[in-house]
C-alpha positions in Angstrom: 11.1 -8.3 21.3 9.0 -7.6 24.3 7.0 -10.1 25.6 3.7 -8.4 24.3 4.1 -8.1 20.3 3.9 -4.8 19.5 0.6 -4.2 17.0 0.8 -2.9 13.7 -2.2 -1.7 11.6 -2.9 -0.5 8.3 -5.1 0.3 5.2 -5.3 1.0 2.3 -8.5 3.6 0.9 -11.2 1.8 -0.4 -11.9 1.4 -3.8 -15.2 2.7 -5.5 -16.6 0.3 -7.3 -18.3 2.2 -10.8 -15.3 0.2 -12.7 -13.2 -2.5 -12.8 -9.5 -2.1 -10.7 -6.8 -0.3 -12.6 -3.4 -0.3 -12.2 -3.7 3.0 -9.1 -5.7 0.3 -7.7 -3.1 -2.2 -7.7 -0.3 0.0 -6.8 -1.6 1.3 -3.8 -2.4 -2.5 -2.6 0.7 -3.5 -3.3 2.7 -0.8 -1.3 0.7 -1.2 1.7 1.4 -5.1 1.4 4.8 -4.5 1.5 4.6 -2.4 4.7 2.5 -5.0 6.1 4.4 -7.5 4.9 8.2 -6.0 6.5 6.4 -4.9 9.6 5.7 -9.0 9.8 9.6 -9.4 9.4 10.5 -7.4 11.9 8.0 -9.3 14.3 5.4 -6.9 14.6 1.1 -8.2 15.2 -0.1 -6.8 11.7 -3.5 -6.3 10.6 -4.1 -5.2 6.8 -7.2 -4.5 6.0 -8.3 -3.4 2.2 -11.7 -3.1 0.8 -14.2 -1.6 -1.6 -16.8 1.7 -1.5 -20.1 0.6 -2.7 -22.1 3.2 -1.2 -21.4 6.1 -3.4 -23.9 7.8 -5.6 -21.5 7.3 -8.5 -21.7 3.3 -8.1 -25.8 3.8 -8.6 -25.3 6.0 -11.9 -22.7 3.7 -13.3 -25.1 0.9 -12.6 -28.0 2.6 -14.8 -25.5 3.3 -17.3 -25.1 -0.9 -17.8 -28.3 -1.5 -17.7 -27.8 -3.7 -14.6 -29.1 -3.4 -11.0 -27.1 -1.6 -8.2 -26.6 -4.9 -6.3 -25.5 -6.9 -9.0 -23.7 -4.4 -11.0 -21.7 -3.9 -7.1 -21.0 -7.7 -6.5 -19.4 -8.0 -9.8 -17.3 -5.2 -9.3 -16.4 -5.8 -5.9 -15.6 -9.3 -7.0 -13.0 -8.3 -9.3 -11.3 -6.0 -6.7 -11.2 -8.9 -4.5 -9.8 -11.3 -7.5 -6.9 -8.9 -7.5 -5.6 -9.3 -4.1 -5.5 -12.7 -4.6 -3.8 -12.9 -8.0 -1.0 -10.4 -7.2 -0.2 -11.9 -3.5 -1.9 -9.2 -1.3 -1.5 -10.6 2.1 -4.6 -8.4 3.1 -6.1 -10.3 6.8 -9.7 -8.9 6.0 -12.0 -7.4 2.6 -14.2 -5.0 4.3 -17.5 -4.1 2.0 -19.2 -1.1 2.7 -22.5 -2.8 2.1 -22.0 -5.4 4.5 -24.1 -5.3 7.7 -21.4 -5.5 9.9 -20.2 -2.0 8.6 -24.0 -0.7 8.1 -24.6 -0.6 11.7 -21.2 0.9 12.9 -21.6 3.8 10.1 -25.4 4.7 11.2 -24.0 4.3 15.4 -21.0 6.7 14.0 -23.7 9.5 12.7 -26.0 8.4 15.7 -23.0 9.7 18.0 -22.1 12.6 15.9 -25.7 14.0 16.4 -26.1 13.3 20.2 -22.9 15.2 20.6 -24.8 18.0 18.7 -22.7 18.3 16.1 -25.2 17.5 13.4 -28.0 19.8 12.4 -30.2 20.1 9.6 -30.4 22.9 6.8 -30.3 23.4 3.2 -27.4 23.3 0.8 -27.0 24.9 -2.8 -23.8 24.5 -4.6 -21.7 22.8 -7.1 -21.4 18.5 -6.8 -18.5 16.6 -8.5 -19.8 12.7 -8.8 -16.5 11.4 -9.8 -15.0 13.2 -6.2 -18.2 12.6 -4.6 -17.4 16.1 -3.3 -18.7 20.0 -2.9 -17.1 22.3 -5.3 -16.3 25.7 -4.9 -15.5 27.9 -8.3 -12.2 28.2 -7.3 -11.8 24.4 -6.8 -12.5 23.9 -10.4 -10.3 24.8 -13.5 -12.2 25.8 -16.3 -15.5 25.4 -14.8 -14.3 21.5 -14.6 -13.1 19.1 -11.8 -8.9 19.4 -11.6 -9.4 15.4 -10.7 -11.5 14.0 -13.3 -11.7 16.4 -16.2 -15.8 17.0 -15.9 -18.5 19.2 -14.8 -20.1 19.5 -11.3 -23.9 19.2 -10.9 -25.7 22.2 -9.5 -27.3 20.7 -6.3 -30.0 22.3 -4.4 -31.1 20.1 -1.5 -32.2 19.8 2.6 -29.3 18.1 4.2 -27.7 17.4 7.5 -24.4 19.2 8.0 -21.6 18.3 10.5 -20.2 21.0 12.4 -16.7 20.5 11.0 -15.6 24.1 11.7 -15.7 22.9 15.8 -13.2 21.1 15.1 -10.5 23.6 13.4 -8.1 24.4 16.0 -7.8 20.9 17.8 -7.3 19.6 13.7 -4.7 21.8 13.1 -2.5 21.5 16.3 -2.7 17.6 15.4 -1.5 18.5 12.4 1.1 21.1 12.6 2.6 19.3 16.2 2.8 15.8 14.9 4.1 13.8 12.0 0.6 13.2 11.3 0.7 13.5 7.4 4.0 11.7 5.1 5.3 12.9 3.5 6.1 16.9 4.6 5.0 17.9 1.4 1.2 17.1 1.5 1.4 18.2 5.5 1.9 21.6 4.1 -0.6 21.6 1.2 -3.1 20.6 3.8 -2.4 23.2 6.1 -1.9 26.2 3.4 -5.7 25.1 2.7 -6.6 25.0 6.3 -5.3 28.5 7.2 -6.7 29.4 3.4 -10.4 28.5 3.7 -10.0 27.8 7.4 -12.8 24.7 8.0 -16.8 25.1 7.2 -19.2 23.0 8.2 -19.8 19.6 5.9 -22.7 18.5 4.3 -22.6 15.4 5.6 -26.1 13.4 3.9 -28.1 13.3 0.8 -32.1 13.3 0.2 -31.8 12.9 -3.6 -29.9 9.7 -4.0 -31.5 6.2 -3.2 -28.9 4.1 -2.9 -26.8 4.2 0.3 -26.9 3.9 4.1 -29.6 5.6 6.2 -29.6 8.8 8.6 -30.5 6.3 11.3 -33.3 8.6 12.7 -34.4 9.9 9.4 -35.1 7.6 6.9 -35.5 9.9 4.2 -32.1 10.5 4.0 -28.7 9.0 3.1 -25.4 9.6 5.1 -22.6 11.0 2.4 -20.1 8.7 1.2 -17.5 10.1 2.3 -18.7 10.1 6.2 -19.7 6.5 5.9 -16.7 5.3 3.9 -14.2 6.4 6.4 -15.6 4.5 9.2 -14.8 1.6 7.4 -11.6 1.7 9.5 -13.6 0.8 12.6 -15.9 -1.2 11.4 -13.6 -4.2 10.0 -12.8 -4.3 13.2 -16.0 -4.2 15.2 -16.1 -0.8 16.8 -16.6 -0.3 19.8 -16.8 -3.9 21.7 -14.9 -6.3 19.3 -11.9 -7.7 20.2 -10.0 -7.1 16.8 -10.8 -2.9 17.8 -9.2 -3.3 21.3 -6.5 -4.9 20.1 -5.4 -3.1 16.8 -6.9 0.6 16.9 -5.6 3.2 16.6 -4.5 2.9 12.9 -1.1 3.0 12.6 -1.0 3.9 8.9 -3.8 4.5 6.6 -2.2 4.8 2.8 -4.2 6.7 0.8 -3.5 8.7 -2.6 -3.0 12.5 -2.6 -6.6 13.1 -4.0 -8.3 12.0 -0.8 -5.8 13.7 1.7 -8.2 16.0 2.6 -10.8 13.7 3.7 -8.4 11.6 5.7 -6.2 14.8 7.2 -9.6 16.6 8.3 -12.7 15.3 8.3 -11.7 11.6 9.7 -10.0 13.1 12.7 -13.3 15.6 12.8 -15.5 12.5 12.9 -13.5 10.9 15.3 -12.7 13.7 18.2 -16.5 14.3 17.7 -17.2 10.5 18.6 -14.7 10.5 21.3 -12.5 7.5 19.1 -8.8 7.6 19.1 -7.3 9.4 16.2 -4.5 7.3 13.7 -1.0 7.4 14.0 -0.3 8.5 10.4 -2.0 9.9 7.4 0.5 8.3 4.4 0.0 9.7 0.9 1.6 8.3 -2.1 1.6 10.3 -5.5 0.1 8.8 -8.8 0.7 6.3 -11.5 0.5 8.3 -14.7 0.6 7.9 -18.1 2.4 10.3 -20.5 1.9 12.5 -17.2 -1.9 12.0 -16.6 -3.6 10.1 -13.9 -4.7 7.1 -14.3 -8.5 7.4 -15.0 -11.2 5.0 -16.6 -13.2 8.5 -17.2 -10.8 9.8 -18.7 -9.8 6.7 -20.7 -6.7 6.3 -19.3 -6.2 3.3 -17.4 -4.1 0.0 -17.3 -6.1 -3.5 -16.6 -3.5 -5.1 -14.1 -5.1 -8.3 -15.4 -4.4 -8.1 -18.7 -0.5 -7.0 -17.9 -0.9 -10.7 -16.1 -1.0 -12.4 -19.3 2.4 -11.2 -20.3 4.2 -10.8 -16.9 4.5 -12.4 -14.1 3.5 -11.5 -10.8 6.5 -10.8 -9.1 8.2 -8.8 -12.0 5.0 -6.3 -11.6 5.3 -6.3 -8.1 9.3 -5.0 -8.5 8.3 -2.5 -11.2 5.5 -1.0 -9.0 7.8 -0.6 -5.7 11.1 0.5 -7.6 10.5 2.3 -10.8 7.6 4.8 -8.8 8.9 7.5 -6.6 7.1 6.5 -3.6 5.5 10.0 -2.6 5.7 11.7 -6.3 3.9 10.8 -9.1 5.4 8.5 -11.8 4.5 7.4 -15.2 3.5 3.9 -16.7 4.8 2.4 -19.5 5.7 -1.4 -20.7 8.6 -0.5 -22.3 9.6 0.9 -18.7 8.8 -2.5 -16.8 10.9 -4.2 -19.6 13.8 -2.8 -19.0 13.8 -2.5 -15.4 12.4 -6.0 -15.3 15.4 -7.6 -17.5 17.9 -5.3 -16.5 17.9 -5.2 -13.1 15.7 -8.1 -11.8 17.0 -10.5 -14.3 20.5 -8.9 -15.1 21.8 -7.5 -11.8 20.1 -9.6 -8.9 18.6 -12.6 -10.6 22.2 -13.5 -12.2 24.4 -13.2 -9.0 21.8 -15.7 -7.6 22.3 -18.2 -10.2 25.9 -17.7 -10.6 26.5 -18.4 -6.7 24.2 -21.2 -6.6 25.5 -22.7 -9.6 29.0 -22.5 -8.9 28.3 -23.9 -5.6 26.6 -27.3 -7.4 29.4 -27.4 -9.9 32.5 -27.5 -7.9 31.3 -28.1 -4.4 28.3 -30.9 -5.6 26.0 -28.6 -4.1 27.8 -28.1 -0.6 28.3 -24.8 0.9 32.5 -25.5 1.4 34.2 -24.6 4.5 35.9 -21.3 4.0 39.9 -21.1 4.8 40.8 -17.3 5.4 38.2 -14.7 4.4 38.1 -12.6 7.5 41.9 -11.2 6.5 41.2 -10.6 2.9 39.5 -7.3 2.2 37.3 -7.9 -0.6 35.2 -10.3 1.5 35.8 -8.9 4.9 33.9 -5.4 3.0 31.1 -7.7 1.5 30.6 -9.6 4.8 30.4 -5.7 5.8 27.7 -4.8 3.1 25.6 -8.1 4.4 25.8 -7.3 7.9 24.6 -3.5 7.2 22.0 -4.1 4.6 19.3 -4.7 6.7 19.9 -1.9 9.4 20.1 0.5 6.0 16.5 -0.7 5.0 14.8 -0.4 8.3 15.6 3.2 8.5 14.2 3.3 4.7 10.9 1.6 6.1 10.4 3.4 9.2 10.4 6.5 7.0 7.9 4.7 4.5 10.6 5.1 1.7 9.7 1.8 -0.1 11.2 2.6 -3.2 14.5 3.7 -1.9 14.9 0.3 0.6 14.2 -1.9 -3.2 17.0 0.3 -4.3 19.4 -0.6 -1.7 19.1 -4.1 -2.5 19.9 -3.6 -6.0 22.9 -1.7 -5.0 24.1 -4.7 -2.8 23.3 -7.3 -5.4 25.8 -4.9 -7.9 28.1 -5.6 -4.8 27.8 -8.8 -5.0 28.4 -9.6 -9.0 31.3 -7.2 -8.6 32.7 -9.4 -5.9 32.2 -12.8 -8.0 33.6 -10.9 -11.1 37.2 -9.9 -8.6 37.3 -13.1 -7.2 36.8 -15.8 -10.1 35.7 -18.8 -8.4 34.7 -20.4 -11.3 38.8 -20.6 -11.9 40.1 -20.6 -8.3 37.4 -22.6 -7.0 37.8 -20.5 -3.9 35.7 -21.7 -1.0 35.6 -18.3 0.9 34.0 -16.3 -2.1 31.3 -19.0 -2.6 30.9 -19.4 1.4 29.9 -15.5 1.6 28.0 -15.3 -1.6 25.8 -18.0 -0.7 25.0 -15.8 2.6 24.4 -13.0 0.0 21.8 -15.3 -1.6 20.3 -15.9 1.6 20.2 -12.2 2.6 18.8 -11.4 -1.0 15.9 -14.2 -0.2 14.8 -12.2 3.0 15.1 -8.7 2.2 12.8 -9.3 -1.4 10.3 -11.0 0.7 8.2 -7.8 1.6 8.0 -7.3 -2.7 8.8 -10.4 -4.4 7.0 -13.1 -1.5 6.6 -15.9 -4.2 10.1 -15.0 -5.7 11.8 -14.8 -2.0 10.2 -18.8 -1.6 11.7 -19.5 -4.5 15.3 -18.4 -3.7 14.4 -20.3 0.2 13.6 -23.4 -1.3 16.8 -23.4 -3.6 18.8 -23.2 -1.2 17.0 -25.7 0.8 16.3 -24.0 4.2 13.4 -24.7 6.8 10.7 -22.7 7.3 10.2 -19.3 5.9 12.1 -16.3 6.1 9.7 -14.7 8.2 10.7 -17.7 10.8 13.8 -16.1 10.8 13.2 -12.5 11.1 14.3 -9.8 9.2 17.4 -8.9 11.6 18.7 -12.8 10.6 19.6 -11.7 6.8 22.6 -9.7 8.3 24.3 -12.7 9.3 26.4 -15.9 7.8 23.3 -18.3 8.8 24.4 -21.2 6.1 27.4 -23.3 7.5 30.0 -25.0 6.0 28.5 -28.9 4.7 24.9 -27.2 4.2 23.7 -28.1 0.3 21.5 -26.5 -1.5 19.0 -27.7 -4.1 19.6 -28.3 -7.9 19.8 -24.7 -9.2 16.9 -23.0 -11.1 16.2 -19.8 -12.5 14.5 -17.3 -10.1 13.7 -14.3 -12.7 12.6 -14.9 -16.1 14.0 -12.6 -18.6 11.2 -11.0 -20.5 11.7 -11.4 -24.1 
């Protein structure tokens, strides 16, 4: 590593905050955590920043709709999103609230900027509004006079706005996009561009005189900045654009994970906003599909939705976590269902890498009284010299996976070693031969297994640590370590216990 630690930042979209977190929520949280948490391992300065949206007109109607006011009805909400970090091990370094001062004043200094670079003006717009997008329709956007994304009908909205010259920025937008590896995965690159080339890029409403709840046009009072201008700059904000030290140091985002319905926001206007303020633009726009159910979105308007927190009083933490990252193609859609975790929980969690664990470590405090044995001749037999092979390789394999964001495919790589593994233990017998040079490598396995499931499974990955009784944390150690035969000969490990609970 270099002497200055090379910075890594991400974040997730913020979450609007007219319901309580589903499980979209949750999935998106958790795959960013898992970036943040590998780009740790590999020794990487990571900042992960998360949050909520409470400025949206759609927070104020839900609000009405409870009978409650728009601050308390917001604090609740925004409570709960920040109950689910906590509960399901999001190592998030900041919570950014889009009604806290500290962002207040950065959003209305963004739109300040924007209009002495003349690239806001005032006029009048008429059109279609979808509240659930907190976007302008077009007919064509809609199918059957409804919003694709949420299944209802826009508002007809006639008002005097301020609108930001977006089209300025059209060809310096597309050449970022069509010269760089700006959007991941290829495929929503090429959706975004069909659209550019399309519509090509008209100038954005970009406030609201109708609504009362919000942040205010900083020179006129009478009117509200649009969500979706003042949401993005959350980015900045958490970090105290432009003089705080946390912005000199981490800016430009390295990765901002959103979900395919906001791609266009991200891919266009947040660049717009940010060549017109003269800010750095992000590394990388990284768009994951959606968690479905019987092949529809997960939507509380549309009644479908899982409560994470209720799928907390029957599963554990961890085994949600490994559901989330394996069983959902990473950038395709992929559909929900208990019976699903289940059998991917017990069958491959439990079955597959949960039992080799055991096995070794067991077998290792049976015969050996808990002491890793001294191994007699494994670098000329050719079962172990290929699965000291597989250990060594594993991690390379996965860093590839996770430079290209393929989170799903790296989890699947370690179930394919941990198959390895058992198929090793079931060749080699060492519950009859007692042989030292199987159990020697396998407990290396263990130890590889313990840091490469650390980015998905952190409490799990202690777990395994602790068992067999290391120092420190795997992160101490660096993700390049698992590779290697770290535990020596005369090293003994802790009473065995069982890692993965078989759901019953």
């Amino acid at each position: 590593m270099s002497l200055k630690q090379e910075k890594f930042y991400i974040t997730t979209a913020i979450d609007y905050v007219n319901a309580y977190p589903h499980l979209g929520h949750l999935y998106e949280k958790v795959c960013a955590d898992i970036i943040a948490r590998w780009n740790r391992l590999v020794g990487r300065d990571v900042y992960f920043l998360t949050g909520t949206d409470e400025n949206a007109a759609k927070n104020e109607r839900a609000a009405k709709e409870a009978g409650l006011e728009v601050k308390e009805f917001i604090d609740r909400n925004a409570k709960r999103f920040q109950e689910l970090c906590k509960a399901f091990n999001i190592s998030n370094d900041d919570f950014i609230r889009t009604t806290e001062d500290r962002h207040r004043k950065v959003s209305q200094l963004i739109f300040a900027k924007m209009f002495e670079n003349g690239d806001i003006y005032k006029s009048s717009y008429s059109g279609l509004y979808c509240y659930g997008c907190e976007e302008y329709k077009t007919e064509k956007d809609l199918v059957d006079g409804k919003c694709p994304e949420h299944g209802t009908e826009p508002e007809h909205i006639e008002e005097e706005c301020y609108f930001f010259k977006l089209s300025k920025y059209e060809k310096p937008v597309l050449e970022l996009i069509e010269r760089n590896r700006f959007i991941i995965p290829e495929k929503r690159k090429q959706e975004i561009l069909a659209r550019i080339k399309t519509e090509g890029l008209k100038d954005l409403a970009v406030s609201r005189s109708r609504i009362s709840w919000g942040v205010n046009v900083p020179f006129d009072p009478k009117h509200k900045i649009y969500v979706w201008v003042d949401a993005l700059v959350n980015y900045v904000s958490a970090l105290g654009y432009p003089d705080g030290e946390k912005y000199k140091k981490y800016w430009p985002a390295d990765v901002h994970l959103i979900g395919k319905g906001i791609n266009w926001f991200h891919s266009i206007i947040w660049p717009a906003i940010l060549l017109s303020c003269g800010i750095p633009l992000p590394k990388h726009i990284l768009v994951h599909g959606y968690i479905t159910i019987g092949g529809e979105k997960l939507s509380k308007s549309r009644g479908a939705a899982v409560d994470p927190f209720k799928l907390l009083e029957k599963y554990e933490v961890d085994a949600v976590r490994y559901f989330l990252a394996r069983d959902i193609p990473f950038f395709e859609d992929g559909d929900f269902t208990e019976k699903a975790l289940v059998e991917r929980v017990n069958g491959e969690l439990v079955g597959n890498i949960g039992n080799f664990i055991h096995r070794t470590l067991t077998l290792i405090w049976n015969l050996y009284a808990g002491e890793v044995p001294e191994p007699r001749n494994y670098e000329s037999d050719e079962e172990c010299i290929n699965l000291v092979e597989s250990i060594r390789k594993l991690p390379s394999i996965m860093r590839d996976r996770f430079e290209n964001y393929e989170i799903d495919k790296a989890l699947k790589e370690v179930a394919d070693f941990a198959i390895r593994c058992n198929r090793f233990l079931q060749v080699k017998e060492p519950w009859k031969t007692k042989d030292p040079d199987a159990l020697f490598i396998c407990v290396n396995a263990v130890r590889t297994l313990a840091i490469v499931l650390r980015p998905y499974l952190p409490s799990s990955s202690e777990k395994i640590w602790r068992i067999l009784n290391l120092e420190g944390l795997p992160e101490d150690y660096g993700w390049d370590s698992a590779g290697g035969l770290a535990i020596k000969p005369g090293h003994r490990v802790s009473r065995p216990a069982i890692v993965f609970k078989k759901i019953k």
